[in-house]
N, C-alpha and C positions, 0 to 999 in steps of 0.2 A: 887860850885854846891849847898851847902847849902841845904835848904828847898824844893827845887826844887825834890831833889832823892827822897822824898816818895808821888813826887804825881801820879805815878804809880799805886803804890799800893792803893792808897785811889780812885783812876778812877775804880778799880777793885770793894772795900770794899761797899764804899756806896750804889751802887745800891741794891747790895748782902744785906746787912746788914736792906734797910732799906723795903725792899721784907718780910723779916722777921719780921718785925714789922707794916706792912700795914693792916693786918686781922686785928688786935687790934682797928684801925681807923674805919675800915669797918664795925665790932659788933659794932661799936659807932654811926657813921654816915657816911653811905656807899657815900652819893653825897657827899661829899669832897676825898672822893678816888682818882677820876684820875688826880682833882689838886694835891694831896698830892703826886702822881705818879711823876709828872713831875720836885718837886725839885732835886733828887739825880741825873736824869739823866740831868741837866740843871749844877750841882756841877760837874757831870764829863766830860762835855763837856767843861766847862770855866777852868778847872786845865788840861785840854787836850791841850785849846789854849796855856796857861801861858806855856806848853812847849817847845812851837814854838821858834826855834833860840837859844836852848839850849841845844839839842842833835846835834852831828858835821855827816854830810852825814858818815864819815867814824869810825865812834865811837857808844856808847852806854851808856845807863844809866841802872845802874844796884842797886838793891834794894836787899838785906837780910835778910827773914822773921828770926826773932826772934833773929839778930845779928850774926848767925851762917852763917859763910862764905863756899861759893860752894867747892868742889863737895859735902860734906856734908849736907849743911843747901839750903832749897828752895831758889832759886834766881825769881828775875823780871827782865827783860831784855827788857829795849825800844831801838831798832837802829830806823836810820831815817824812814824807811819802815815800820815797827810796829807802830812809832806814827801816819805815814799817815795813817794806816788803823782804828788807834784807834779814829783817827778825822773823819775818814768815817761813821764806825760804830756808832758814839757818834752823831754824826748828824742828820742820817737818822733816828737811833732809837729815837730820839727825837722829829723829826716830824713826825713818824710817830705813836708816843704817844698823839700829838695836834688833831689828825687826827681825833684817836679811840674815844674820849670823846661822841661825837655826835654819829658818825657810832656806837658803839657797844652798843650804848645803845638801837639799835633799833635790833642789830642780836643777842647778846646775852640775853638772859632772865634766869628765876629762879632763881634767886642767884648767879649767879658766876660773877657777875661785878668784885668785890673785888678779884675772884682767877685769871680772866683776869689778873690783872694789877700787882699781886704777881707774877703770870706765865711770862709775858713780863719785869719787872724789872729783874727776874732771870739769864734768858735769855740775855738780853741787857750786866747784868756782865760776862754773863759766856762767852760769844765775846768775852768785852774784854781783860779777865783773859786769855783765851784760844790764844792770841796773843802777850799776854805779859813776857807768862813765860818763864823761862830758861830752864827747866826741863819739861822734855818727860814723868813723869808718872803724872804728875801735868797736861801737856797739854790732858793725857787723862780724867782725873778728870773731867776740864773744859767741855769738848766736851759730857762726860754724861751728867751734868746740862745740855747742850744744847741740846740733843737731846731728852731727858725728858720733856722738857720742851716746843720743839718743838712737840714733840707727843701730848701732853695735849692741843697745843695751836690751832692745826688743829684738833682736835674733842670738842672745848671747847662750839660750839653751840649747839651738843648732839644730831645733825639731823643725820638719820642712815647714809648717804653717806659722812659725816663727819667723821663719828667713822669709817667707811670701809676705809675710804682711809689712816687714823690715822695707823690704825692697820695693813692695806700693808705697810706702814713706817714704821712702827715696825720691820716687820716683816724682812725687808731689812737690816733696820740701827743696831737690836739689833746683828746680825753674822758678820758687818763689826767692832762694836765694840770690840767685841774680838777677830779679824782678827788685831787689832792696840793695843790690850794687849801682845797676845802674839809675835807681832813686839817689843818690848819694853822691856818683856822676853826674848826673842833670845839675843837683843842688849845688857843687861844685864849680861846673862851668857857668852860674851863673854869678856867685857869690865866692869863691879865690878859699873858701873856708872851709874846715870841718867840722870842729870847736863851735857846741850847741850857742851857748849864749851867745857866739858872733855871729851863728847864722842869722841868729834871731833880728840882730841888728842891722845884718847886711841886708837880708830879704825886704825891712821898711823901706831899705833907700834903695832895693834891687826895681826895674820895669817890666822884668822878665814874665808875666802873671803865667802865660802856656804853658814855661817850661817848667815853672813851679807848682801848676797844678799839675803836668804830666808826673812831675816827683812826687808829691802827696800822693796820687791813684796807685802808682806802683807801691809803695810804702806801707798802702790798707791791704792790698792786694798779698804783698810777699809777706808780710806781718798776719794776714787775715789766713793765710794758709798754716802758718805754724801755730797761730792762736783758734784754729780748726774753727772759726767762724762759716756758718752757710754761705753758700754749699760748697765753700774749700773745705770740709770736715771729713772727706770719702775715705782720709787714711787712716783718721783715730777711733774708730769700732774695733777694728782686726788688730790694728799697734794697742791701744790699751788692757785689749782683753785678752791678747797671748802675752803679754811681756809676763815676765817675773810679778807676782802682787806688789814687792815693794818699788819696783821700777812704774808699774800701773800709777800706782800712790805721784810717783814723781812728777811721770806725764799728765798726770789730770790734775794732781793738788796744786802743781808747782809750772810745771814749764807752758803752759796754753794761759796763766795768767801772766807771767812774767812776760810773752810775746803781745797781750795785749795791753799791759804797762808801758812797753815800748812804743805802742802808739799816742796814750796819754803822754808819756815822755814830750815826743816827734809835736803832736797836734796844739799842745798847751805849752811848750819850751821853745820849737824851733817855728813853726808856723803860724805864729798870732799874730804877727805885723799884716798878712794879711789873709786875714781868718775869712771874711765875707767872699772874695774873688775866689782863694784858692782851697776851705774847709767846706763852703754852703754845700755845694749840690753832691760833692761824696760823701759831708755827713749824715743825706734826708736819705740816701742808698744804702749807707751801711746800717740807720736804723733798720729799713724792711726789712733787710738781710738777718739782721739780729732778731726782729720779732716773727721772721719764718723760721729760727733757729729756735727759739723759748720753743713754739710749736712745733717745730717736724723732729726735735730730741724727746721731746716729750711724748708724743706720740709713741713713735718709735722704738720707748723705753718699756713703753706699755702692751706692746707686741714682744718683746723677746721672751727667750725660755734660759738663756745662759746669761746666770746671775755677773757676772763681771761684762758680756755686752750689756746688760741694762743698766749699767754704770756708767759704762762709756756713753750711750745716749744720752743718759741724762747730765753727761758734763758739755755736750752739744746742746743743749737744751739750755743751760747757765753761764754758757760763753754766750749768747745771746741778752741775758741779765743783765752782764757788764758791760759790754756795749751799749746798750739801752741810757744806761746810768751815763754812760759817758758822752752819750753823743745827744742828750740831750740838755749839757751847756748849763746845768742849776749845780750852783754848791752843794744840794740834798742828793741832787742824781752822783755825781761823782764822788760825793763823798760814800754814798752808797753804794759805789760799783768798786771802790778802795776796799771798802769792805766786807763787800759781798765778796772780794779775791782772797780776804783771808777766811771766811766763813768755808765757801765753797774747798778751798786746800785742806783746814780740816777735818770737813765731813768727807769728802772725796777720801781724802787719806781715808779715814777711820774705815769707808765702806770696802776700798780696796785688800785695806790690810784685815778685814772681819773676812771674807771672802778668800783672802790668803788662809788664812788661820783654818778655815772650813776644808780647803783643798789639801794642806797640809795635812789633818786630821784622818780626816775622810775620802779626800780624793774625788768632793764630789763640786757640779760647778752649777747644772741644773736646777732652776729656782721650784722642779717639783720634787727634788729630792732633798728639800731643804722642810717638810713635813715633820714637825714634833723636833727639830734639832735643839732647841731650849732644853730639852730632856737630857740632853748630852756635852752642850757648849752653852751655857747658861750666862758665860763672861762675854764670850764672842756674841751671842745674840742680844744682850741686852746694849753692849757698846754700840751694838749694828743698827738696834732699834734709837738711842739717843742722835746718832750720824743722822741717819732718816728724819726723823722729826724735825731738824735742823733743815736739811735739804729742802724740806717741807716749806717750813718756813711757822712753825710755830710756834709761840714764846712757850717757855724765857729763852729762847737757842738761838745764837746769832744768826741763824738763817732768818727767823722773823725781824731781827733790827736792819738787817741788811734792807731787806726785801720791801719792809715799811719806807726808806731815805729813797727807795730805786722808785716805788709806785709815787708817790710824795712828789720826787723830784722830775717826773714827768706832767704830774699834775699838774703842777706848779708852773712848766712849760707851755701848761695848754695844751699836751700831748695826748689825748681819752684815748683813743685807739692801745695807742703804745703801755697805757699807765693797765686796759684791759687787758690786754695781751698778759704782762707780767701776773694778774691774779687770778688768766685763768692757765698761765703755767702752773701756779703754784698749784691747782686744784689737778693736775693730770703728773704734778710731780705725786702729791696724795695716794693715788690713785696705784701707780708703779710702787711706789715704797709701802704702803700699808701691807699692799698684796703680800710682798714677802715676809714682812711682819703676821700677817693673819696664820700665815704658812707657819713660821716658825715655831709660834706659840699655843696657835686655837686647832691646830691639825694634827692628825695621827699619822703618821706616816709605814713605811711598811713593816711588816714584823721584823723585829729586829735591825731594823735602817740604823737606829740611835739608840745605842745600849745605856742605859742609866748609869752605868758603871763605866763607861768608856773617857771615860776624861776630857777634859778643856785640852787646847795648844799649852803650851809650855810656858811658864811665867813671864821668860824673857820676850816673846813674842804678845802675850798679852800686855803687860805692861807698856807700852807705845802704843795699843790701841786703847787702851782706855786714857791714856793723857791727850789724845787728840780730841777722843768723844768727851772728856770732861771741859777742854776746849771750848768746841761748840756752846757749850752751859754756860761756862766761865764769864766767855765775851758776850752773850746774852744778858747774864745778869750784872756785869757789870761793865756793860758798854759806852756809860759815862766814863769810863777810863781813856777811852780812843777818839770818842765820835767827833766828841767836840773841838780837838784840836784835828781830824781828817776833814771838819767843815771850813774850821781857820785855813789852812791850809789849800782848800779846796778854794775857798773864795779868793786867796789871793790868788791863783794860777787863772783864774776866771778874770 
């Protein structure tokens, strides 16, 4: 393995490391900032690749902060599911760092270019620290950085409906936070451990069953609110639809999967020793909860007028998806719900950042003044339209492979309800995304709205959103590339 075991920890360090030293740059010469942004997260995306083919589907690579061996000393912990997520997050967070240079230099003002890209480099490590680790008080650690961070990044333009909707996030995430300390407490006093694989161990020979199912409930509960699962979802409407486009992209592409990855973590790592006593009866809850989310985001998505809330509904609507996949215990569902997190990150991304691109341009956010804009942004709307499709769930777009292993793998459970549920989401996702596709391409909008002549967003900003939307296509048509080792994988954790 060699050299190979500490690029883990350096995919974590550098962004973390070099966030702390960007101000410095900034007091010197703030316009080399978002270049100087984009090295560490470019370093931990190419030591992300170089791990490819060197963790085994059924194995892991495990890392030693300070040579002190687990359950004592902090572990890192990459299995093959952790590194796909950490290629996910490493990805999207990097285009959508290409994205921000141009965009945020027109929505943020006063000064804070430089705490933007300190705030987003944070963030970006504290992903993927928070996916990486082995230890449950470490993984809360992570999740503060990200939620801090995340607050700061959705009030960082300092317009008052910014900071309102900042501060409803707060106000949510700050009780789920210590809803997931003192899970970790409970799990603690009963089992001496932090260290995942030893809880795993300790919990078979543990007697404690109460106080471990009181930790599990807290854990869905503090987890189910940052991963804005129904009806803990009341703060991501107003947070993803004021933030910044490329911060929207972050919270919906990246940070509400990575908070329900933690639970797959927690549920399939630390709690199988005794899955029947203390997973049975919060996993039969947090399905309804998920298949009242596929529905009331769906819905809901379908009532909006402001193109970036019907985004944010419809990522309440596909946090519901994943959960389905996962809590319904078949290799096909969680390999599908693995999947569906990278699908959804980047169609999400692609729609966020098409919707940036349109505000940028236009300044406009109204899904009725988005009539005839193909006429004028012909890159931005057909990207928008391939996102959608995907969303949809229709081939060749990784939204239809995803969405076929998620229906499949409830089937297969004997779950009808739950397996209907999911396809007639997919039929009122249709429903919300053609609309504004009808819009954009089959309607005339007002004289003059979209000048023929008035140009696309700017290269740099296009280019990140069409590598997302070609994404979506990518891992559609070539989803024999992932699946079959997301099913290996999936069946051993089973």
């Amino acid at each position: 393995m060699g050299a190979y075991r500490h690029f883990p920890i350096l995919m974590i360090t550098i962004p973390l490391v070099c966030a702390v030293t960007l101000p410095f740059l900034g007091y010197l010469r703030e316009k080399w900032v978002p270049w100087a942004a984009l090295v560490p997260l470019s370093a931990s995306t190419l030591l992300g690749l170089l791990l490819i083919g060197k963790i085994p589907a059924q194995g892991h690579l495990s890392y030693h902060l300070g040579g002190w061996e687990p359950p004592f000393g902090i572990e890192i912990r990459v299995d093959y599911l952790g590194l796909f997520l950490l290629l996910v997050v490493c990805g999207i967070s990097l285009l959508a760092l290409v994205f921000s240079r141009r965009y945020i230099g027109k929505e943020v003002t006063g000064g804070r270019m430089t705490a933007y890209y300190v705030l987003f480099l944070l963030m970006s490590g504290a992903m993927l620290g928070f996916m990486a680790t082995g230890d449950v008080f470490n993984l809360f650690v992570f999740m503060e950085i990200l939620a801090l961070t995340s607050y700061a990044l959705v009030a960082i333009t300092g317009n008052r409906n910014a900071v309102r909707a900042a501060f409803k996030y707060l106000l949510m995430g700050a009780p789920s936070s210590i809803m997931v300390l003192l899970a970790i407490g409970f799990l603690y006093s009963v089992t001496g451990s932090l260290n995942m694989a030893d809880l795993s161990a300790r919990i078979a020979a543990s007697g404690y069953t109460e106080v471990l199912v009181a930790s599990f409930i807290l854990f869905v509960i503090g987890f189910g609110v940052k991963a804005a699962l129904f009806p803990l979802h009341m703060w991501l409407p107003d947070a993803h639809s004021i933030a910044p486009s490329p911060i929207s992209a972050m919270l919906s592409g990246l940070l509400v999967e990575v908070c329900a990855f933690a639970l797959v973590r927690l549920t399939f790592s630390v709690f199988t020793a005794g899955a029947d006593s203390v997973i049975g009866g919060t996993s039969e809850a947090v399905s309804v909860f998920a298949a009242a989310a596929v529905l009331y985001g769906g819905i809901m998505a379908i009532t909006q007028r402001d193109l970036k809330v019907m985004i944010a509904y419809s990522t309440v609507s596909h946090i519901g998806y994943i959960f389905l996949g996962i809590t319904s215990f078949t290799k096909e569902g969680l390999a599908g719900a693995m999947y569906h997190m990278l699908d959804h990150g980047l169609a999400k991304a692609t729609l966020f950042l098409c919707a940036g691109c349109i505000i940028y341009v236009k300044g406009y956010r109204r899904i009725d003044d988005l009539k005839g804009a193909w006429r004028q942004m012909p890159w931005t709307c057909f990207a928008f339209s391939l996102a959608a499709i995907s969303v949809i769930g229709i081939p060749p777009t990784a939204g239809f492979i995803s969405k076929f292993y998620l229906i499949y793998g409830n089937f297969s459970a004997e779950r009808w309800p739950y397996a209907l549920v999911l396809l007639v989401g997919a039929i009122l996702a249709a429903v919300y995304c053609l609309r504004v596709i009808y819009y954009m391409f089959f309607q005339s909008g007002k004289e003059g709205a979209w000048d023929e002549g008035g140009g696309d967003a700017p290269p740099s900003m296009l280019v990140p959103v069409w590598l997302l939307a070609a994404g979506t296509l990518f891992f559609g048509v070539f989803s024999g590339l992932i699946i079959d080792s997301l099913l290996k994988a999936a069946a051993f954790l089973l």
